[in-house]
C-alpha positions in Angstrom: -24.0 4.0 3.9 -22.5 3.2 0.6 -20.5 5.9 -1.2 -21.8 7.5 -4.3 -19.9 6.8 -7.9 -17.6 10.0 -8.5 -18.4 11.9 -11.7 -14.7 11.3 -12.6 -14.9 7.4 -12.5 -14.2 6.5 -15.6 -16.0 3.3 -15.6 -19.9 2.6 -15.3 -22.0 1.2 -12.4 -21.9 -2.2 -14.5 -18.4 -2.9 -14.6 -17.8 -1.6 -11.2 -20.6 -3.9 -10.1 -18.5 -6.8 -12.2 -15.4 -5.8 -10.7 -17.0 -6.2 -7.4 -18.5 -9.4 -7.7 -14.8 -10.7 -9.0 -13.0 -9.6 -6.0 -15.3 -10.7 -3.7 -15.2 -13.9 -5.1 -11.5 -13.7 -4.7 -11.8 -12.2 -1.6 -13.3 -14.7 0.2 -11.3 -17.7 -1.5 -8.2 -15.4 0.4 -9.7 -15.0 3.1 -10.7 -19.3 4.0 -7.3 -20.1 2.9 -5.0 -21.4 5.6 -1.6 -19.9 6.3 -0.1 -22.9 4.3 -2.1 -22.4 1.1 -1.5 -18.6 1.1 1.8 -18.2 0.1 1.0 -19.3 -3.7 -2.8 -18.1 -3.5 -1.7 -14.5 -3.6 0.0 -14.5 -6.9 -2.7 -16.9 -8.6 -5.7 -14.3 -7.0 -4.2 -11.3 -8.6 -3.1 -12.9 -11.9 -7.3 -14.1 -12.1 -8.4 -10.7 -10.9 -6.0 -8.9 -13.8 -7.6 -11.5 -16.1 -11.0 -11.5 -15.6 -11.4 -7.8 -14.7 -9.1 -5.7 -17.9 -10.2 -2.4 -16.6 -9.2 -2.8 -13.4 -7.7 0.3 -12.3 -4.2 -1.3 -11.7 -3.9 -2.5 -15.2 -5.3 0.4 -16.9 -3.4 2.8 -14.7 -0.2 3.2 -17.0 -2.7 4.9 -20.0 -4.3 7.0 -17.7 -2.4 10.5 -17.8 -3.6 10.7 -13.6 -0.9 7.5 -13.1 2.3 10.2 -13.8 0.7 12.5 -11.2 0.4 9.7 -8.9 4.2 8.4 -9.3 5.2 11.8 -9.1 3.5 12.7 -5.7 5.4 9.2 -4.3 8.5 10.0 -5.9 8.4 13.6 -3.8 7.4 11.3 -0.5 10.7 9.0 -0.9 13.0 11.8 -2.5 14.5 12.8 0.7 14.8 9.2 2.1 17.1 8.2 -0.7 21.0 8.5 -0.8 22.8 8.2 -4.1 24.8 4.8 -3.1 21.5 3.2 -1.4 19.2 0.4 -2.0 15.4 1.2 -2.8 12.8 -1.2 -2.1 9.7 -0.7 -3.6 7.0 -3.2 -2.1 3.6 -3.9 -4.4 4.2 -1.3 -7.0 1.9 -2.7 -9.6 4.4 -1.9 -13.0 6.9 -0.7 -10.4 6.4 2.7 -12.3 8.1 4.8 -9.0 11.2 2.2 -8.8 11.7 3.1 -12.4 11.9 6.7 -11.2 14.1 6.1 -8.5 16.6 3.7 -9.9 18.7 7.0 -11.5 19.2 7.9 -7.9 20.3 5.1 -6.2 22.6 2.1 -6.4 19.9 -0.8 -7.0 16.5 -0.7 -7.0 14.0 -3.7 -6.3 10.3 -4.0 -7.2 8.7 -6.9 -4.6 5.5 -8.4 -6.1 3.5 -11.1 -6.6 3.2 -10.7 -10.0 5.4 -9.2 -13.2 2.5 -9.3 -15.6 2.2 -5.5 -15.3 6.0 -4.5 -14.9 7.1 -3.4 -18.5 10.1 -4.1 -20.6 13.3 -2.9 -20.8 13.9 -2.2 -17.3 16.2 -0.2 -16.0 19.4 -1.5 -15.4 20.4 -1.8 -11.7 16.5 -2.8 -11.2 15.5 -5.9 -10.4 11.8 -7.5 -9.7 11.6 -9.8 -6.8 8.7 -12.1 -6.6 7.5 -12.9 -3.6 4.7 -15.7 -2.3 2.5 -13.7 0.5 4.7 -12.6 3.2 8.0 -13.7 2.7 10.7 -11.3 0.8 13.6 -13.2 -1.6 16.8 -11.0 -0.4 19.0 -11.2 2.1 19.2 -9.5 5.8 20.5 -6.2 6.1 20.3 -5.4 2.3 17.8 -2.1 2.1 18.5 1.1 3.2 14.9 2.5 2.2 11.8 0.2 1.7 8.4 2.1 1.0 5.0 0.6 0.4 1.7 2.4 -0.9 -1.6 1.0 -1.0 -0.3 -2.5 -0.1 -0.7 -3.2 3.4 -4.0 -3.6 3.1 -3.9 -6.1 0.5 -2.2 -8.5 3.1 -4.1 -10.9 5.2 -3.7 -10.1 8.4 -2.0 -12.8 10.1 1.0 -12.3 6.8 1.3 -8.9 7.6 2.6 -9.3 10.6 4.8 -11.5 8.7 5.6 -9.3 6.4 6.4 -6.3 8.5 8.7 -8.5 10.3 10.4 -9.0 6.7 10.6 -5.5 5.9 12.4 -5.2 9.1 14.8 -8.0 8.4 16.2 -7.2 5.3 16.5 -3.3 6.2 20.3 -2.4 7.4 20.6 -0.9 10.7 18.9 2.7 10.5 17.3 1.6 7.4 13.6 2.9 7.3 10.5 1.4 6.3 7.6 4.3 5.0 4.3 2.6 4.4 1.0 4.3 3.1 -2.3 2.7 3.5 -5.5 4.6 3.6 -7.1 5.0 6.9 -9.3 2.5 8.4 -11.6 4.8 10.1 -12.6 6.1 6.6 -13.2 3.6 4.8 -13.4 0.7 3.5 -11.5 1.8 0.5 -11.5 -1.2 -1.9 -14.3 -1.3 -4.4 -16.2 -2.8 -2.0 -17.0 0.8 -1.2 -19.7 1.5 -3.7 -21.9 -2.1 -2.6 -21.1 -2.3 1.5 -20.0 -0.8 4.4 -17.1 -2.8 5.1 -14.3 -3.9 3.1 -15.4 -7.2 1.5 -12.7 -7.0 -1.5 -9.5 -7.5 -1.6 -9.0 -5.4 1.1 -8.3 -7.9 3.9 -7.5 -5.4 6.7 -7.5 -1.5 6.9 -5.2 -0.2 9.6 -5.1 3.5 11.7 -1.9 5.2 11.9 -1.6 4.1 15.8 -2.8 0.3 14.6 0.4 0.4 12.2 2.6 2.1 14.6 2.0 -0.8 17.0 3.0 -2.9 13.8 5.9 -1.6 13.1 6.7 -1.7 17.5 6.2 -5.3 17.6 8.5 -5.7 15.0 11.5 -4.2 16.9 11.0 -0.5 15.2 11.9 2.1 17.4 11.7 5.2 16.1 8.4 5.4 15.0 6.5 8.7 13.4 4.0 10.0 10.6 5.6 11.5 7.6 3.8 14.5 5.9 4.0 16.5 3.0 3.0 20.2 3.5 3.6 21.8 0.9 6.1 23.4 0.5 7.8 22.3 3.6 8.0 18.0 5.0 7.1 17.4 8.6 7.0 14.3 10.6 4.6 14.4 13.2 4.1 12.0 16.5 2.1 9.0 15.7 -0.2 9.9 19.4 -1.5 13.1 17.8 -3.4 10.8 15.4 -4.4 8.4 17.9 -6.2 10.8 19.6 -8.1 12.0 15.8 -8.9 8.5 15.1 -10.7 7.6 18.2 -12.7 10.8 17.8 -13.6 9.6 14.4 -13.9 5.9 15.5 -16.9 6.7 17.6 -18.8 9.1 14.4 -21.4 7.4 13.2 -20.0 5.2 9.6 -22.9 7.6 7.3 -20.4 10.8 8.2 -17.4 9.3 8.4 -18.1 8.1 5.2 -18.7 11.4 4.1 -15.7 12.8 5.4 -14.0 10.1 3.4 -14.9 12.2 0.2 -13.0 15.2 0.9 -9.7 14.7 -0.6 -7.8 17.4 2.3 -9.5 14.9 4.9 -8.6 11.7 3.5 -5.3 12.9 2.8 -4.7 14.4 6.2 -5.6 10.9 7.7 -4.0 8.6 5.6 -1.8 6.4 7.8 1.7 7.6 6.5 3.6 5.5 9.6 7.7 5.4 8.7 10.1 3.6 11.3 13.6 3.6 11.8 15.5 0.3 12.3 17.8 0.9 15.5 21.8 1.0 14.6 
C-alpha cells in the first residue's frame, strides 16, 4: 500500500516522481557496490543526488522556516547530554545546522559528513567538518564525549553500519554516549520510496527497530543501552524490551495499516527508534 502525498508537501507528484527515479537509480548503484568501492561511492551518490535533484528536501531545508523547528526539537534532545567543556559529534547533519547550535555550549564541535556542499560559511569557531568515506570517522580514539545522529542510520549500507557503530564507539571517551534517531522500520519505508513502493528502494538502505539498534549498539561493546524520550515537559529513558514487545505486535499487522499508522505524527513519533548507549568507564 503506497502512502498518499500530504497536502503540506510542498512539491508536486512530478518532481517527487523525478526525485524517486534519481534515488533509485543511486540506490541501486549503492547497493551492487562492493565493500571496497563504497567508501568513495557515498560522497560521489550524494553530491549527484544534490545535483540532479535541487529540491531535494536536504538542500532546500535551510529556506524552509519548518528547518528551525526541526533543529530546535534536536537541540532540546542533546541539551541535557552536553557539558560545557565537552566534545559534540554531530554525525550526517546535512548543513550541520544543530552543531552550529551547540558549538556555544561546548568545547569543540564536529560535523561528520560525506559531503560540505550544504554546510555554510563562516562557521563557528571551535567547529570543525570532518569528512568521512562510508563508515570510517577521521578523529582519534577516545575524543567525544557526546555523538548523536538523526535520520542517518538508515542511509548506511548495512554491512558499514556495523562499521560505523563500531566507530562511533571508538572515538567516544569512556562513559561517552552515542544517541541515534532513525525512523522505525516497522512503519515504514520512510525514504521517498514511500509514495511509489512498499519497501525502501531509495536511499534508504536499511530501516532498523529500536530492539534491532539496541542489538547494534550490544555488539559494539555498549552496555548501557536504553530509549530516550521527550515527554513534554518532563525527559524519560525507557527500557529498550518495552519496545520490543510493540514492534513485534506491529511486525505481524498487515503493511496497509501499519502504513496507516505511519501517518499519525503521535504514532510515528512514539516509535521512532531513539536507542542511546553508554560506553563503559
Amino acid at each position: 500500500m503506497r502512502m498518499r502525498i500530504p497536502a503540506d508537501e510542498p512539491r508536486s507528484a512530478e518532481q517527487l516522481r523525478q526525485h524517486y527515479e534519481v534515488e533509485k537509480e543511486l540506490a541501486v548503484r549503492l547497493r551492487a557496490a562492493s565493500r571496497q568501492e563504497r567508501p568513495g561511492l557515498y560522497q560521489a551518490v550524494y553530491d549527484e543526488l544534490f545535483r540532479r535533484v535541487p529540491d531535494h528536501p536536504q538542500v532546500t531545508a535551510p529556506k524552509r522556516a519548518s528547518h528551525g523547528n526541526k533543529v530546535s526539537s534536536q537541540l532540546r534532545l542533546v541539551k541535557p547530554l552536553l557539558t560545557p567543556g565537552g566534545t559534540f559529534m554531530e554525525i550526517g547533519g546535512g548543513d550541520c545546522a544543530l552543531s552550529f547550535q551547540v558549538a556555544p555550549l561546548v568545547a569543540k564541535a564536529y560535523g561528520v559528513e560525506v559531503t560540505d556542499q550544504l554546510v555554510p560559511r563562516p562557521a563557528p569557531a571551535n567547529f570543525q567538518v570532518v569528512l568521512s568515506e562510508g563508515s570510517r570517522i577521521a578523529l582519534p580514539a577516545n575524543t567525544v564525549d557526546l555523538a548523536f545522529s538523526f535520520s542517518v542510520a538508515e542511509h548506511i549500507h548495512p554491512e558499514d553500519f556495523i562499521e560505523h557503530v563500531a566507530e562511533v564507539y571508538r572515538v567516544l571517551k569512556p562513559g561517552g554516549v552515542y544517541f541515534c534517531v532513525t525512523p522505525n522500520r516497522v512503519l515504514g519505508p520512510h525514504d521517498i520510496s514511500q509514495y511509489f513502493d512498499d519497501v525502501a528502494t531509495g536511499l534508504h538502505m536499511k530501516e532498523y527497530t529500536n530492539g534491532e539498534m539496541a542489538r547494534l549498539f550490544r555488539d559494539a561493546g555498549f552496555r548501557a543501552i536504553w530509549v530516550e524520550k521527550r515527554l513534554k515537559p518532563v525527559r524519560v529513558r525507557l527500557p529498550v524490551a518495552a519496545f520490543r514487545a510493540v514492534e513485534a505486535i506491529l511486525d505481524r499487522l498487515p503493511r496497509g495499516l501499519r502504513r496507516r499508522l505511519a501517518g499519525h505524527r503521535r504514532i510515528f513519533w512514539a516509535m521512532e527508534v531513539c536507542v542511546a548507549g553508554r560506553k563503559p568507564r
